[in-house]
N, C-alpha and C positions, 0 to 999 in steps of 0.2 A: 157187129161193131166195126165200125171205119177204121182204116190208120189214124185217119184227125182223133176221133173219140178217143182212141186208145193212148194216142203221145198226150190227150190233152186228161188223160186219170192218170199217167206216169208222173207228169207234171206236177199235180195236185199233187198225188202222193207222197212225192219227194218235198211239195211245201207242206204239205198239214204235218206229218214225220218233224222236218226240222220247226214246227211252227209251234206244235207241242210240246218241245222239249226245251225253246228259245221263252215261251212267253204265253204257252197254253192256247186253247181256241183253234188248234189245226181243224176239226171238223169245219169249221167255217169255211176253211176251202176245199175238203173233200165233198163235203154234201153238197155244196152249189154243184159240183162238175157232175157228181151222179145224174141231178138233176139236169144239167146242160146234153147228156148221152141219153133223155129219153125214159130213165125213170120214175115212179110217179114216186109221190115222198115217201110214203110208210116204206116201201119196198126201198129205196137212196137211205133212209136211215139206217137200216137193220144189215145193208149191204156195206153200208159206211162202218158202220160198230165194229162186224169182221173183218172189214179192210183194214182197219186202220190198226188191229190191234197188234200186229207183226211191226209198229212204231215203235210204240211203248215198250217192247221188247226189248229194240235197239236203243231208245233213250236211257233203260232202266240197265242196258249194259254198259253204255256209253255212263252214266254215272255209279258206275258198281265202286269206285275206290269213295264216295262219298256213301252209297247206301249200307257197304259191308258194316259199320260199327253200327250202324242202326237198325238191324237184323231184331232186335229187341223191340223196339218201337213199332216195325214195321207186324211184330205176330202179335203184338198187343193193339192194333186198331186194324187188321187185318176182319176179324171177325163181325164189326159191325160195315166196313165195305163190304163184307160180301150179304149181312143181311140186307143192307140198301139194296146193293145190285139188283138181288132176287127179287125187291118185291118193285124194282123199275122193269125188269123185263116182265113181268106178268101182268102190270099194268098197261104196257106197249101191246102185249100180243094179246089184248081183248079189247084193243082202242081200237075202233074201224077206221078204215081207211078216208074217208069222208071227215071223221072227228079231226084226225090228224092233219088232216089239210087245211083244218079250218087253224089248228094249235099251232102248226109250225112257224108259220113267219114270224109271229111272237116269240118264239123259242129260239128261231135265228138272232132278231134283232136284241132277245134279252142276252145272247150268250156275247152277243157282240158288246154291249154296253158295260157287261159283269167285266171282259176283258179292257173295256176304256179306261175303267176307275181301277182297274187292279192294284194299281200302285199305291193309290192315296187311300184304299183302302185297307190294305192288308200294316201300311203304316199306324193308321189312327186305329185298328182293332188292338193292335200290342200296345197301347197305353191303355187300355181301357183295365178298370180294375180286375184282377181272376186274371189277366192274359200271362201265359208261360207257365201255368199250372203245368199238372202230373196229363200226359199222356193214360190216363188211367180214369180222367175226369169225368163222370156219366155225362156230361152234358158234352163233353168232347167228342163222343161216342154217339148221343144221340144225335149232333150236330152232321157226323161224318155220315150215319146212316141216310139220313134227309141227301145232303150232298150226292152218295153213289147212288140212290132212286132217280135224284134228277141225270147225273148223267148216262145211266143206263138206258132211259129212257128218251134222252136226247144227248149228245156227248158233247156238243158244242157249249163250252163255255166252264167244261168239269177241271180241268186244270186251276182256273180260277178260281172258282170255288172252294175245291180243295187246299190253293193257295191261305186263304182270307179265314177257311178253318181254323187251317194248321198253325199262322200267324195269330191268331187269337190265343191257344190252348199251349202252343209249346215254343217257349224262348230259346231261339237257336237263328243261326246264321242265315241269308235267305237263298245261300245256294247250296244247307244240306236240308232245308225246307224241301225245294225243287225237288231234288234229290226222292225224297221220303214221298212225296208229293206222284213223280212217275211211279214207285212204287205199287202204293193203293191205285194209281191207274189203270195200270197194267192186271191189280187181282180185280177191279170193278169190270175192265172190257173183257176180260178173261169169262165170267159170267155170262155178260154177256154175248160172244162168238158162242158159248157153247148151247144158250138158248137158243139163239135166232138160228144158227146154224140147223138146231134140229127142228123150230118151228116158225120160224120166218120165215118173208117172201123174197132172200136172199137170191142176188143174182152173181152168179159164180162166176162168168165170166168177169164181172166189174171187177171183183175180187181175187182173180188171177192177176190182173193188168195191176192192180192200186196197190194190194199188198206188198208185193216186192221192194217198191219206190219206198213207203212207207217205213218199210224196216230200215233203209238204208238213210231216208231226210233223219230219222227217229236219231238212229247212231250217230250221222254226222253235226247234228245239229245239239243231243247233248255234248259234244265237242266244242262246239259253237257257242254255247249258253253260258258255259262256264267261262270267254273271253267276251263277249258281248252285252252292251244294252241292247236291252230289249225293246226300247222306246218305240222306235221307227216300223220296226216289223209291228209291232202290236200295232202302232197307227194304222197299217197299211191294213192290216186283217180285219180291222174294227167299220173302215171303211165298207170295205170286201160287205161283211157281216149285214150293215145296214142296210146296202143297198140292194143287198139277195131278199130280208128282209120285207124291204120294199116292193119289191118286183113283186113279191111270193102276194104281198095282200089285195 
């Protein structure tokens, strides 16, 4: 790996970190760069997953005074993120690599679009009848399992998702949503680093250089999140999104 490749996944990393914790969709700029240094996609995904997951560490500690009283919430929907997670990475690690190359740029450009509409979605799901029920909901449950297969399987766009859930199923503020929201991120990639780690095509070096940055955009930016709109950033990443998207097809 070059100096260039390597300031340019610190880079990334320090945005996907704070990009997740601002407005969700950071893999949109970590997986272009893996991609940009040379690796082919299955391998930039699985390398992204564990990169990135030393973010969500930082984000979920950077919002610990909003997740502590939700420590209740957080073991009562813990159990279907982790059955999502499990059965996304065992779907990834018996997709060939051919499949996935054909699946990604859709996966990019859908994670990018999930992130355009996030707002006017996750508004119009809380009026819809049922929204702000019990955290306890089966359908909130089944809903969240669906959610952490898709991100484990591809992570770009899992914030959002999770987002437009959690809006849906439980009436609450929307920056101790976020909040609860890094959470379950954090136990989905969690899953995930420890599959890929032992059976993906994980490239360790990318994930010396990316992780670090990651932890530290992660922390600084649920900092961030908590005095900012999100608006601008999310525009910019949505861009980002499409046109990797695009390239890719």
């Amino acid at each position: 790996m070059t100096a260039a490749e390597a300031l340019l996944l610190v880079v990334a990393g320090l945005a996907a970190g704070g990009v997740n914790a601002v407005a969700g969709g950071g893999s949109l700029v970590s997986f272009p760069a893996l991609l940009a240094v040379g690796l082919p996609p299955l391998a930039a995904n699985v390398t992204n997953s564990v990169a990135v997951w030393p973010g969500y560490v930082g984000t979920s500690w950077g919002y610990r005074d909003l997740l502590r009283p939700q420590r209740s919430r957080l073991a009562v929907l813990a159990p279907a993120a982790l059955l999502g997670a499990v059965l996304g990475c065992l779907l990834l690690l018996v997709t060939s690599e051919e499949a996935f190359a054909r699946v990604v740029p859709w996966l990019v450009i859908l994670g990018a679009l999930l992130l355009a509409v996030q707002g006017r979605v996750t508004e119009r799901v809380r009026r819809w009848p049922g929204a702000g029920g019990d955290v306890r909901s089966p359908l909130l449950h089944g809903c969240l399992v669906v959610a952490a297969a898709y991100g484990a399987y591809f992570g770009g766009g899992l914030g959002v998702v999770l987002l437009v859930v959690l809006g849906l199923f439980v009436a609450d503020d929307l920056q101790r949503l976020n909040a609860l929201k890094s959470g379950l991120s954090l136990v989905i990639n969690a899953v995930a680093l420890v599959a890929f780690a032992l059976f993906g095509p994980v490239d360790w070096v990318s994930v010396a250089v990316l992780a670090p940055s990651a932890l530290v955009g992660g922390y600084l930016g649920a900092h961030v999140a908590q005095r900012l709109s999100p608006g601008v950033l999310r525009a910019a990443v949505v861009v980002l999104g499409i046109g990797v998207g695009l390239a890719l097809l």
